[in-house]
Phi, psi and omega in degrees: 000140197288145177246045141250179105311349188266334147320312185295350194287163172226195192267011168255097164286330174325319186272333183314290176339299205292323185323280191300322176296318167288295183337315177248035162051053170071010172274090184287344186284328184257016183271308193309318216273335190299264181315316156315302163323311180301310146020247157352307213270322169317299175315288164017273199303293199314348189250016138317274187309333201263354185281330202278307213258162178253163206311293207288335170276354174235013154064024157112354195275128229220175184284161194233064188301015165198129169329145190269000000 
């Protein structure tokens, strides 16, 4: 059994929402609050991962904090 919702997504967002919105029984205030975590946590991981690795191992590539 998935212990997220983000397990649950597929290539349909019309379906995630609805996906995400069950998971927290119609509540949107802990659906939004959910994902702002995953968020967070995801930022997280990246400046982790761009402080850990070097130029020369991500071949210049470098992370990106906002949809282009």
């Amino acid at each position: 059994m998935p212990s997220s919702p983000a397990e649950l997504l597929s290539e349909q967002p019309g379906a995630d929402v609805e996906l995400v919105l069950a998971w927290h029984h119609g509540d949107a205030r802990a659906a939004i609050a959910t994902l702002l975590e995953d968020c967070r946590h995801l930022r997280q991981q990246m400046a982790l991962t761009e402080a850990s690795s070097s130029v020369g191992f991500t071949r210049g590539w470098r992370p990106a904090y906002e949809r282009p």
